[in-house]
N, C-alpha and C positions, 0 to 999 in steps of 0.2 A: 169382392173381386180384388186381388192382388195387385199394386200398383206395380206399374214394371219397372225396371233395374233403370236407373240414373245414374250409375257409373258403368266404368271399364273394368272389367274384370282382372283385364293384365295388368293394370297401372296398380288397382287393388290387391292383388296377390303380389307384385313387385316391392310396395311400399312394406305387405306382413315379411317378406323375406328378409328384406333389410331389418325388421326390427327383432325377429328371431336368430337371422345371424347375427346379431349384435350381444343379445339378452341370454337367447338359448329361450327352451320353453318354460321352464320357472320364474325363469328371470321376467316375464313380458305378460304384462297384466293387458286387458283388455281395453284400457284407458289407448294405452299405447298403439294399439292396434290398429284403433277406428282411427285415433290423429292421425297412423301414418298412411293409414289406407284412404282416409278420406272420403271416410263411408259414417254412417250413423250405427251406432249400438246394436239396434234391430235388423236394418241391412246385412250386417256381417252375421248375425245367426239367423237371418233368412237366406243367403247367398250361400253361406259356410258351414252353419252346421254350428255346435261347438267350437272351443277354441282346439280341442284335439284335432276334428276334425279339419280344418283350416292350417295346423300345425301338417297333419298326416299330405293335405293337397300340395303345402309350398316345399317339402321335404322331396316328394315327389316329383315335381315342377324343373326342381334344383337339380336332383343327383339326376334327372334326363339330360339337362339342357348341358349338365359338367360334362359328363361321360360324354356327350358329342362333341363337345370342344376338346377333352383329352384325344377321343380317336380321330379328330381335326387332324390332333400335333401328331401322330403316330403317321398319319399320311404325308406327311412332307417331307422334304430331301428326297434325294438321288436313293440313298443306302438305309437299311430298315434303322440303324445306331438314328442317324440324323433325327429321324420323329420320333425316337425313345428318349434325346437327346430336347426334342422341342418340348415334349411334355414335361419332363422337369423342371427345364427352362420357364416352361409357362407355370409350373407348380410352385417356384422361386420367386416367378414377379409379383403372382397374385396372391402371394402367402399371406402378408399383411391383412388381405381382406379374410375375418372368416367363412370358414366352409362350410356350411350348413349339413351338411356329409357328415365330418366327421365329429362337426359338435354333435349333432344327434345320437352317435354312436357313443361318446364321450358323455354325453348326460343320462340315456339312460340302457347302452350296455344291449343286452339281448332280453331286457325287461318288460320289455312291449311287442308284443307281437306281428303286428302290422307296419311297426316299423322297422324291425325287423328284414321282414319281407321287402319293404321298399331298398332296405340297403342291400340286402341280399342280392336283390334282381341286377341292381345296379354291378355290383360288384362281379355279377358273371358275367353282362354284359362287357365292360371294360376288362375284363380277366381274356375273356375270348379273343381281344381286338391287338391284347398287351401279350397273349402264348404268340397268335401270330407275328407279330415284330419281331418278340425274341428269336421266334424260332429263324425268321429270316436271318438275323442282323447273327445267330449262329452258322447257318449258310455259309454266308458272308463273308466269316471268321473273324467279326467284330463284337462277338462275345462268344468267351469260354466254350465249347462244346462240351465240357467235362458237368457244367453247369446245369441243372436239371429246370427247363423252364418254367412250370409251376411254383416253383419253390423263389426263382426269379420276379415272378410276377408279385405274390405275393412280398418279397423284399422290397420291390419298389410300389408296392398302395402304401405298405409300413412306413418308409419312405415319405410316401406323400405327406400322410397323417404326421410324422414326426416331425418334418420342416414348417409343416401349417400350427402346430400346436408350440414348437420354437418361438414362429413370428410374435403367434399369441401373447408368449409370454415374455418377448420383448427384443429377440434374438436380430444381431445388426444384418443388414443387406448382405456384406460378406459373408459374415456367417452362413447365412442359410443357403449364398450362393456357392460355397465350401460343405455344405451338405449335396446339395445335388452333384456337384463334383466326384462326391466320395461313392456318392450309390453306382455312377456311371464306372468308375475306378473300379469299383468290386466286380462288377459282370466281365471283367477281362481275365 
């Protein structure tokens, strides 16, 4: 008979997050894991799976819980600019911290197939929520009409990924806040 689970799952899957956005998945040996999860050896591959698969659940986990705080910032203000305006904004503050998003995509590309698919789903998701905005905040006439919103959208995830992977590599507060500036600049 199976002994039952002695931890939290969330507090467990919180702790692998932290240490995969830190590491990436190469990077993050199984040692690491369990210290941050605060689970034993065997736990984690009776709870998890493999380390893929623990990789695949907090990738997962992640680009849900991001894309609902991106279409947070897309809901706020008065005018649709204002939450195309907060999502950057929140994309600048929390640059620093990485994104587990687009490290995954950054280590292993379209090589995996399953995660693949998680970034993918992700990305229609927030692509649906980012044509709406635009297409409003063109309405509006707070961006370009001339401007084709797909093509928009897609500029500002590039966007995202370029200011997050700046921070990474060591790019100052201004800076990055003179990146979301420029992307906001360009849709007019």
């Amino acid at each position: 008979m199976a002994r039952p689970r002695t931890f939290d799952i969330d507090t467990a899957l919180n702790g692998a997050t932290s240490v995969f956005r830190e590491h990436g998945y190469e990077g993050t040996s199984a040692q690491m894991l369990v210290d941050a999860m605060g689970i034993g050896r065997q736990s984690l591959y009776d709870a998890f799976g493999d380390k893929w698969q623990l990789y695949l659940s907090v990738v997962r986990r992640y680009v849900i819980a991001e894309g609902s705080e991106h279409r947070a910032a897309l809901r706020t203000g008065k005018r649709a600019i204002d939450g195309i305006r907060a999502m950057l904004d929140r994309v600048v503050r929390k640059a620093k911290v990485p994104c587990l998003g687009v490290s995954s995509i950054a280590e292993f590309g379209c090589a995996r197939p399953e995660l693949t698919e998680i970034n993918a789903a992700a990305d229609r998701g927030l692509r649906a929520a980012m044509l709406d905005s635009i297409r409003k905040a063109q309405a509006e006439g707070d961006i370009s009409g001339a401007l084709d919103p797909d093509q928009l959208a897609t500029f500002l995830m590039a966007s995202f990924a370029g200011i997050r992977i700046a921070a990474r590599g060591g790019a100052k507060p201004k800076d990055l806040t003179s990146l979301g500036e420029m992307a906001l600049r360009a849709m007019r």
